[in-house]
C-alpha positions as CSV (number, residue, x, y, z in Angstrom):
1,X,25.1,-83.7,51.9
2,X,21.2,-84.6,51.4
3,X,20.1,-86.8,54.1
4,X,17.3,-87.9,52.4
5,X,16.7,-90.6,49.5
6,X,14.5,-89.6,46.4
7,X,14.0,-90.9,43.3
8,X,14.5,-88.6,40.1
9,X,12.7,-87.8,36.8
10,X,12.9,-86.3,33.9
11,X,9.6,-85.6,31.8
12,X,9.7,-84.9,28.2
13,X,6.1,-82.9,28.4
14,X,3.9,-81.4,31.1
15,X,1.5,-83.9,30.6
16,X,4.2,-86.2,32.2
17,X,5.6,-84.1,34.6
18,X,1.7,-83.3,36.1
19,X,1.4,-87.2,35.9
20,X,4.7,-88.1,37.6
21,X,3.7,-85.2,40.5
22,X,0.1,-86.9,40.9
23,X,1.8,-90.5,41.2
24,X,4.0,-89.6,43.7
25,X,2.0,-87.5,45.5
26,X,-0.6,-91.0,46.1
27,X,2.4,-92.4,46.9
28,X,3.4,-90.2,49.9
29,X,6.5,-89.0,48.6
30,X,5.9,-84.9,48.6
31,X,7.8,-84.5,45.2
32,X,8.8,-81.3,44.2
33,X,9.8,-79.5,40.5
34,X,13.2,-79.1,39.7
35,X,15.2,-77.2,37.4
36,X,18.0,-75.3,38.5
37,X,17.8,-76.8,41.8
38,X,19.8,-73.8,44.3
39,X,17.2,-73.5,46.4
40,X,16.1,-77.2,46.9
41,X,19.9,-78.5,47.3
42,X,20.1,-75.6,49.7
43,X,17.1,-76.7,51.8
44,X,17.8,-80.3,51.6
45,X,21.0,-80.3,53.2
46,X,19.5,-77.7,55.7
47,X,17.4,-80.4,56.7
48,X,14.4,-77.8,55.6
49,X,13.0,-80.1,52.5
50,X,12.6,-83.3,52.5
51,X,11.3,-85.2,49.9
52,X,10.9,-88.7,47.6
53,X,10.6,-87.4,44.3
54,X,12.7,-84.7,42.3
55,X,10.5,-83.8,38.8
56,X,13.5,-82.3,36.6
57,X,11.5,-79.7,34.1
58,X,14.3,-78.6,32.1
59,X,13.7,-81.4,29.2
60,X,9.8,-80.0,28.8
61,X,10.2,-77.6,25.5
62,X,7.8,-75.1,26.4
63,X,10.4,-74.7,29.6
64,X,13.0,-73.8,27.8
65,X,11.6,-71.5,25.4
66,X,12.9,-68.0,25.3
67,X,11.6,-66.2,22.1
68,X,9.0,-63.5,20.5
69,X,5.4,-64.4,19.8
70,X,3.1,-61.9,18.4
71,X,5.0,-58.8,19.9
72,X,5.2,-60.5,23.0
73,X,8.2,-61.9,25.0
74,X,8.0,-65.6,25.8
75,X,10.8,-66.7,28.7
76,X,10.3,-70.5,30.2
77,X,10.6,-71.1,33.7
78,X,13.7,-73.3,33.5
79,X,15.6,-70.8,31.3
80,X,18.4,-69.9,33.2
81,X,19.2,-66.1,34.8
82,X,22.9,-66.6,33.6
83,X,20.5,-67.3,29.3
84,X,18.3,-64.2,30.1
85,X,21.7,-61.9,31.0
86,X,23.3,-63.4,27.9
87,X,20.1,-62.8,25.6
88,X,19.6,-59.3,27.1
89,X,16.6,-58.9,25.3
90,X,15.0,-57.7,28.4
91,X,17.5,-55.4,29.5
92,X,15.5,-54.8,33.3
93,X,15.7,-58.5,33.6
94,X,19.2,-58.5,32.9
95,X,19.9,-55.9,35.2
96,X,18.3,-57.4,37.9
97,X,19.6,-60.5,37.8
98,X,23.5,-59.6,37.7
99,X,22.5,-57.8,41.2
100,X,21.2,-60.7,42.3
101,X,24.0,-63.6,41.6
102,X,27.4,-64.0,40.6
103,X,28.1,-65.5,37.3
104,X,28.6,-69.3,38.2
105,X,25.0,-68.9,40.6
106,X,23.1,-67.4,37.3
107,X,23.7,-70.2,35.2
108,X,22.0,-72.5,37.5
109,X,19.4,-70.2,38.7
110,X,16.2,-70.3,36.8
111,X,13.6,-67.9,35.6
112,X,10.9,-69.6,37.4
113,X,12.6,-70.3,40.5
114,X,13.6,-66.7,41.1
115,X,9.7,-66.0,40.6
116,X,8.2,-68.5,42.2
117,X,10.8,-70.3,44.6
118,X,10.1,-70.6,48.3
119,X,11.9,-67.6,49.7
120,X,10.0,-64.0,49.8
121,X,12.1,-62.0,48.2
122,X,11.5,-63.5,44.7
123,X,13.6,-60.6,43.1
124,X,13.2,-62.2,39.7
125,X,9.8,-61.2,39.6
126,X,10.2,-57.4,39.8
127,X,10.7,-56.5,36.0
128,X,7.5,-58.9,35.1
129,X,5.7,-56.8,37.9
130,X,6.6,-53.9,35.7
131,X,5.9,-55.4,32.5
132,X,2.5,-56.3,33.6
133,X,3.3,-60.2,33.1
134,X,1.3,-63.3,32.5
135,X,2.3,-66.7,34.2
136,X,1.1,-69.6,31.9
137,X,0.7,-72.4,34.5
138,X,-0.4,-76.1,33.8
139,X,-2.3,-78.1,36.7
140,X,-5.0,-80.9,36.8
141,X,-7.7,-78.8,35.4
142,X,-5.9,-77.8,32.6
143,X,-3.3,-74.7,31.4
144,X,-4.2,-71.1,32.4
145,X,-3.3,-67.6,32.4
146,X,-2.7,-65.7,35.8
147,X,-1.2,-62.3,36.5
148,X,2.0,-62.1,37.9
149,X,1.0,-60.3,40.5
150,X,-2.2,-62.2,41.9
151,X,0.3,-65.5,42.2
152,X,2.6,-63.3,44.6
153,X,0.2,-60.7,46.5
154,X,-2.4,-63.8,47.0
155,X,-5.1,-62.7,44.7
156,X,-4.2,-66.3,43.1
157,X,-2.1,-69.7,44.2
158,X,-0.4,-72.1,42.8
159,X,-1.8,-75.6,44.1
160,X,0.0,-78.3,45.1
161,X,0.7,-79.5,41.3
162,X,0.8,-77.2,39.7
163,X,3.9,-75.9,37.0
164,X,4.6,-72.6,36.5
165,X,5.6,-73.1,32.5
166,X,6.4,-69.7,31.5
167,X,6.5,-66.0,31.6
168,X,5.0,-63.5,29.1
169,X,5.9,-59.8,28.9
170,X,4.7,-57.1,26.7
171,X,7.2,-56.2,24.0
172,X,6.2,-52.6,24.5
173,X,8.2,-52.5,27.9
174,X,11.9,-53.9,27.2
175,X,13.0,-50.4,25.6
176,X,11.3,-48.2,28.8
177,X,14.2,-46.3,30.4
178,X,14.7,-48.4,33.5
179,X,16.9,-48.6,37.1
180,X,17.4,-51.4,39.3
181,X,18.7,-51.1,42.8
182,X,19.6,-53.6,45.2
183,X,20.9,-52.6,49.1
184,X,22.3,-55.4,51.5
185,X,23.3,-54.8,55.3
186,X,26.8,-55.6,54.1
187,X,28.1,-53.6,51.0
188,X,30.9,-55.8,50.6
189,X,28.3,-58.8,49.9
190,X,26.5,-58.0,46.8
191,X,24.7,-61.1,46.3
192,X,23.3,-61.0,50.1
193,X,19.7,-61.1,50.6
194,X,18.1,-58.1,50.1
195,X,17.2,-54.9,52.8
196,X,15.7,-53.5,49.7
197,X,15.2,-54.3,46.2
198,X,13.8,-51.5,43.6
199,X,13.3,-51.6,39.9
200,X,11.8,-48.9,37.9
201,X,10.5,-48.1,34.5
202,X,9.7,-44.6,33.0
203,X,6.6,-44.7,31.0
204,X,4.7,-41.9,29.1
205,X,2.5,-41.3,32.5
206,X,5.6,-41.8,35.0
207,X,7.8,-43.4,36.8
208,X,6.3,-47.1,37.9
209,X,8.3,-48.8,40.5
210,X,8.1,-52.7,42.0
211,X,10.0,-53.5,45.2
212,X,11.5,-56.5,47.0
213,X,12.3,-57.0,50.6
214,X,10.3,-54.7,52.4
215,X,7.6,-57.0,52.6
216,X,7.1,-60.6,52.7
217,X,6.2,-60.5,49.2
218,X,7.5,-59.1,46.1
219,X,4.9,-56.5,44.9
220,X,3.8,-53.5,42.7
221,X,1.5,-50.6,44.0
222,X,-0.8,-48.7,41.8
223,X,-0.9,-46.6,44.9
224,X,2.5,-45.9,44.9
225,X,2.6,-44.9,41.6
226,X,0.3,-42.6,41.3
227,X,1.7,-40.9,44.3
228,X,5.0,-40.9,42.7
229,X,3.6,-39.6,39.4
230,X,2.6,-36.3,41.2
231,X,5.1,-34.1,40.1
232,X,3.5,-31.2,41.5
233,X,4.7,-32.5,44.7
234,X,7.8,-31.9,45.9
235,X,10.1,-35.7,45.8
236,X,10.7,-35.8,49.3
237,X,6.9,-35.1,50.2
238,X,6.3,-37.9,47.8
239,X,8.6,-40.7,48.8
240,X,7.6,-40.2,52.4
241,X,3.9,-40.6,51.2
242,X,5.1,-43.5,49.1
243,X,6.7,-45.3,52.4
244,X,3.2,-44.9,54.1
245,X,1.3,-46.3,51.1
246,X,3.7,-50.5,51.3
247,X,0.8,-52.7,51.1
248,X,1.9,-54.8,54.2
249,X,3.8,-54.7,57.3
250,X,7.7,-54.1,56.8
251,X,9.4,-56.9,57.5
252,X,12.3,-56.8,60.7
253,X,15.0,-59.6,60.3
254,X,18.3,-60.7,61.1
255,X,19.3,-58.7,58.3
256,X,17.1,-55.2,59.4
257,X,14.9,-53.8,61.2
258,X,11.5,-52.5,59.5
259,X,12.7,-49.1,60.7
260,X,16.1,-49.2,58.5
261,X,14.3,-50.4,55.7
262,X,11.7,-47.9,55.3
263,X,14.9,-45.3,55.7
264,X,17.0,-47.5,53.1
265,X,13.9,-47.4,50.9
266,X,13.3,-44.0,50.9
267,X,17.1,-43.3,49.9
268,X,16.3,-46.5,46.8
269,X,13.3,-44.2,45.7
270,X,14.8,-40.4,46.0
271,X,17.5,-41.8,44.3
272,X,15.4,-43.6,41.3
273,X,12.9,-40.7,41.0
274,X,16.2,-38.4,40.7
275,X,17.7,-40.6,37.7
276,X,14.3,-41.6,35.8
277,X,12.1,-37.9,36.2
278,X,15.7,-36.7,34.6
279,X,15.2,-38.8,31.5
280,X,13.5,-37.0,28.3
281,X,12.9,-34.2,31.1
């Protein structure tokens, strides 16, 4: 159970929902955005949240929205993982999320949740790494673009307040020969958290790769890359190169050490660089 009382909301605009969060904020009730709601419910009854004031997002339309603009693809944050597998209109996405969920945990997951949630591994984000995304959030001061990637390597934050209100990827990058690869300490739990977490596109100039578990933060390396796309190198010379080039420390855990994940990581990558280098070879 909860063992906490809150009172619930449910917006109709991000106008609202930034009102409600202000509101309750002056009242001392450390409110929170909701939408799917796994990791909140899971925290709350882990006695690791604690809050007066549950903001539901889901009945904000811009949330929802999962659609084409102007060659780009649009994706809300409280679409669902279980709507993005079923749309399959980013075929990465969709491949990343089945790794990451059973069926009956992807239909309450969200899109924005898996990005932006509280928990480092933030798997979600991985193909929008790749696709070069753009997270439309709305705060006091007003809407604004961010890279993906400054929100989750720190070169940006979302404030207290703020909503992450959508995703935008490229068009250009949902038909990119891809690979996703997730390894767990246990292979008979596929949905565990992550040792390592790789996905992979193959454009014109090579292989581009985003990664998940290693660090505390989900990331992408123009480092990495470039090392990878030196095929004038032999693989193995450049996947240990690309092992020294993680732009943190390796995390060690209850679920690895940070020496079994750079050796699990290195297996991820030979075996990525091995499939995608293959493809219109």
């Amino acid at each position: 159970m909860i063992a906490c009382d809150f009172e619930y909301y449910a917006p109709s605009s991000i106008a609202e929902a930034l009102g409600t969060y202000q509101t309750m904020l002056g009242k001392g009730k450390s409110p929170v955005y909701y939408a799917g709601g796994t990791e909140i419910i899971t925290m709350a009854r882990a006695g690791r949240l604690r809050t007066g004031a549950v903001i539901d997002i889901k009945g904000i339309p811009e949330c929802g929205v999962f659609s084409f603009v102007g060659g780009q693809l649009v994706i809300g944050a409280a679409v669902t993982a279980g709507q993005a597998c079923e749309a399959n209109a980013f075929p990465l996405l969709s491949a990343v999320a089945r790794r990451i969920a059973d069926h009956t945990c992807r239909n309450r997951i969200t899109i924005g949740g898996g990005v932006c949630g509280s928990l480092p591994y933030r798997e979600m984000a991985l193909p929008f790494l790749l696709g070069d995304g753009i997270a439309v959030v709305a705060g006091p001061g007003g809407t604004r673009l961010e890279p993906l990637h400054r929100l989750l390597t720190g070169g940006a934050t979302l404030s207290p307040g703020d909503l992450l209100v959508q995703l935008i990827t490229d068009e250009s990058v949902l038909s990119l020969p891809h690979y996703a690869v997730r390894r767990v300490r246990n292979s008979g739990d596929s949905v565990g958290y992550p040792l390592v977490s790789v996905a992979a596109v193959k454009r014109p100039d090579g292989v581009k790769v985003a990664i998940s578990g290693l660090c505390t933060f989900a990331f992408r390396s123009d480092e990495i890359d470039r090392c990878l796309a030196d095929t004038g190198t032999p693989l193995a010379t450049r996947v240990e190169h690309a092992v020294s080039l993680v732009p943190g420390p390796v995390v060690t855990d209850l679920t690895g050490s940070s020496v079994y994940r750079k050796y699990v990581f290195k297996q991820v990558l030979s075996d990525i660089m091995t499939e995608l280098e293959e493809v219109g070879a």
